[in-house]
C-alpha positions in Angstrom: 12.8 -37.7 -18.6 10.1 -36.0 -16.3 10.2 -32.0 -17.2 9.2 -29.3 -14.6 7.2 -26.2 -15.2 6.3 -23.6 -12.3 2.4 -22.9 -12.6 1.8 -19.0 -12.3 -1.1 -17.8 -10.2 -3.9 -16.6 -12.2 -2.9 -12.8 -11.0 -0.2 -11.1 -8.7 -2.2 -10.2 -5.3 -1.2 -7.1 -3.7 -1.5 -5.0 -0.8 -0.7 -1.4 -0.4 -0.8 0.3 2.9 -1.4 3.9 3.5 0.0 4.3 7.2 -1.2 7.5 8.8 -0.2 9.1 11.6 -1.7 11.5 14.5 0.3 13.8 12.3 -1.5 13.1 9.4 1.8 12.0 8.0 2.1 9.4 5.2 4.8 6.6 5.7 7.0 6.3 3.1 9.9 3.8 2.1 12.3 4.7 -0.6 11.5 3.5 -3.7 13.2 3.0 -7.6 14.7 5.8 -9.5 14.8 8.3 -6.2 11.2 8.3 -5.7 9.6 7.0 -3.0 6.4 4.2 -2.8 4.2 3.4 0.0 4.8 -0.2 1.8 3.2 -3.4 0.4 3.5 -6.9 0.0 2.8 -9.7 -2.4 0.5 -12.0 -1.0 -0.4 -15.9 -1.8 -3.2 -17.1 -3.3 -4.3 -18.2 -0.2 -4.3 -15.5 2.0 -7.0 -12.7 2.4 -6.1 -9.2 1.7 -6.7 -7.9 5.3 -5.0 -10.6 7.2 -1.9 -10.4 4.8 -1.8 -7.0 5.5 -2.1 -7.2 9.5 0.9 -10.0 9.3 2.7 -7.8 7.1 2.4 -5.2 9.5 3.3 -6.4 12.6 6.4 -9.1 11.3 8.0 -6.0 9.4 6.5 -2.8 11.1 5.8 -3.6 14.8 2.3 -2.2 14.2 0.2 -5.2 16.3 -3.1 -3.8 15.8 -3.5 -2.1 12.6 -6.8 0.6 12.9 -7.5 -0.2 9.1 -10.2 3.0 7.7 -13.6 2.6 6.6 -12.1 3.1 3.4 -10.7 1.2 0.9 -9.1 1.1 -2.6 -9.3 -1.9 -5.1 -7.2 -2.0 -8.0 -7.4 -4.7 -11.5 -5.3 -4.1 -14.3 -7.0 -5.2 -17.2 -5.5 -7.2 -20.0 -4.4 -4.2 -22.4 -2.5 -3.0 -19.1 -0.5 -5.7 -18.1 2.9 -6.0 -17.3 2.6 -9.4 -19.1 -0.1 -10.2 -21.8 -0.9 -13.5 -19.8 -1.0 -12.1 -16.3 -3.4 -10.0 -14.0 -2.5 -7.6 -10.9 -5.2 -7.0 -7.7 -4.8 -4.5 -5.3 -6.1 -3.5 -2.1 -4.8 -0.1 -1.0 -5.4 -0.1 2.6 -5.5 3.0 5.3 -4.0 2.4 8.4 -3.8 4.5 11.8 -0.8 3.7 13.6 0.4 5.2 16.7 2.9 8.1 17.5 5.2 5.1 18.7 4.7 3.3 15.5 5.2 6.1 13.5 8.8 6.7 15.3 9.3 2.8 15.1 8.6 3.4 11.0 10.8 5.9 11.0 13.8 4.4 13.1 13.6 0.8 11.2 15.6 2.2 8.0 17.5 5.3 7.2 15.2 4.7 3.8 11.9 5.4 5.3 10.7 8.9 5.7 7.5 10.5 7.0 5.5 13.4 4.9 2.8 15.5 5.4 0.1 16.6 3.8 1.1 20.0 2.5 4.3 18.6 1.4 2.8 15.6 -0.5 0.5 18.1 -2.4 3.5 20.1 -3.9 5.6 16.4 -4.6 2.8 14.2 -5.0 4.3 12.8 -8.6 7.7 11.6 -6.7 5.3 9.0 -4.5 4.3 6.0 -6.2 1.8 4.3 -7.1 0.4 7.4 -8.9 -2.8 8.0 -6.9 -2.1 7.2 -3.8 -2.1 10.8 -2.3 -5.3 11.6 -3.8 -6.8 8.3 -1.7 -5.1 9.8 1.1 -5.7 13.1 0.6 -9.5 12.3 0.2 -9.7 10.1 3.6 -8.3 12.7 5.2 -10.8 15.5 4.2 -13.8 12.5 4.5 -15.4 13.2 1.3 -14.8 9.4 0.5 -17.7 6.6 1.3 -17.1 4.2 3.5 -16.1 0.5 1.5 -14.0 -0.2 -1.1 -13.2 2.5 -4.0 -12.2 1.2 -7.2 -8.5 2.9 -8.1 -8.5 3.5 -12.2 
């Protein structure tokens, strides 16, 4: 009798998006525990961490052409760090510009979703996860970053 086993990727692939508005506003979705997490998406092996993100946007945001930032943040968990011993996690954290009508779109598309600005992030910073994800947007926002990827550790 023929057994089946399902073959794990070699790592979870990840995108997290950073949406910023005119407002400088970070989108946020309601996340586990009462915190609250920036959108993302889990993405084949197949698929390239920019277009994901672009498809993601505009099938479950509206957002048809994403104004990704200069800037960047890559993320590898390292063996001691995994969730599992045998598997790996990549993440891009992307920036995106949207619109003021995107924004309000964001907003309207779930009574979980909320909008928050920079001088309330700085005071509730630790309720938004993944940890360090205000200080990449904080940092884009004041341009002391380099353009390209930044490595998040």
């Amino acid at each position: 009798m023929a057994t089946s086993s399902v073959v794990r990727p070699a790592a979870d692939r990840r995108v997290l998006l950073l949406l910023l508005d005119d407002q400088h506003r970070l989108m946020l979705c309601d996340g586990y525990c009462g915190g609250w997490t920036v959108p993302q998406v889990l993405l084949t092996a197949e698929t390239e961490f920019q277009d994901g993100a672009t498809r993601y946007l505009a099938e479950r945001f509206h957002v048809e052409n994403p104004h990704f930032g200069t800037v960047y943040g890559v993320h590898e968990t390292d063996e001691p760090h995994c969730r599992e011993h045998d598997h790996r996690i990549i993440s891009h954290v992307f920036i995106v510009r949207i619109s003021p009508d995107e924004s309000n779109c964001f907003q309207l598309i779930s009574p979980s979703h909320t909008r928050r600005g920079i001088g309330e992030l700085k005071y509730r910073h630790q309720e938004i996860s993944p940890e360090g994800a205000t200080l990449l947007f904080y940092s884009y926002l004041e341009g002391w970053l380099p353009n390209g990827p930044i490595s998040l550790y």
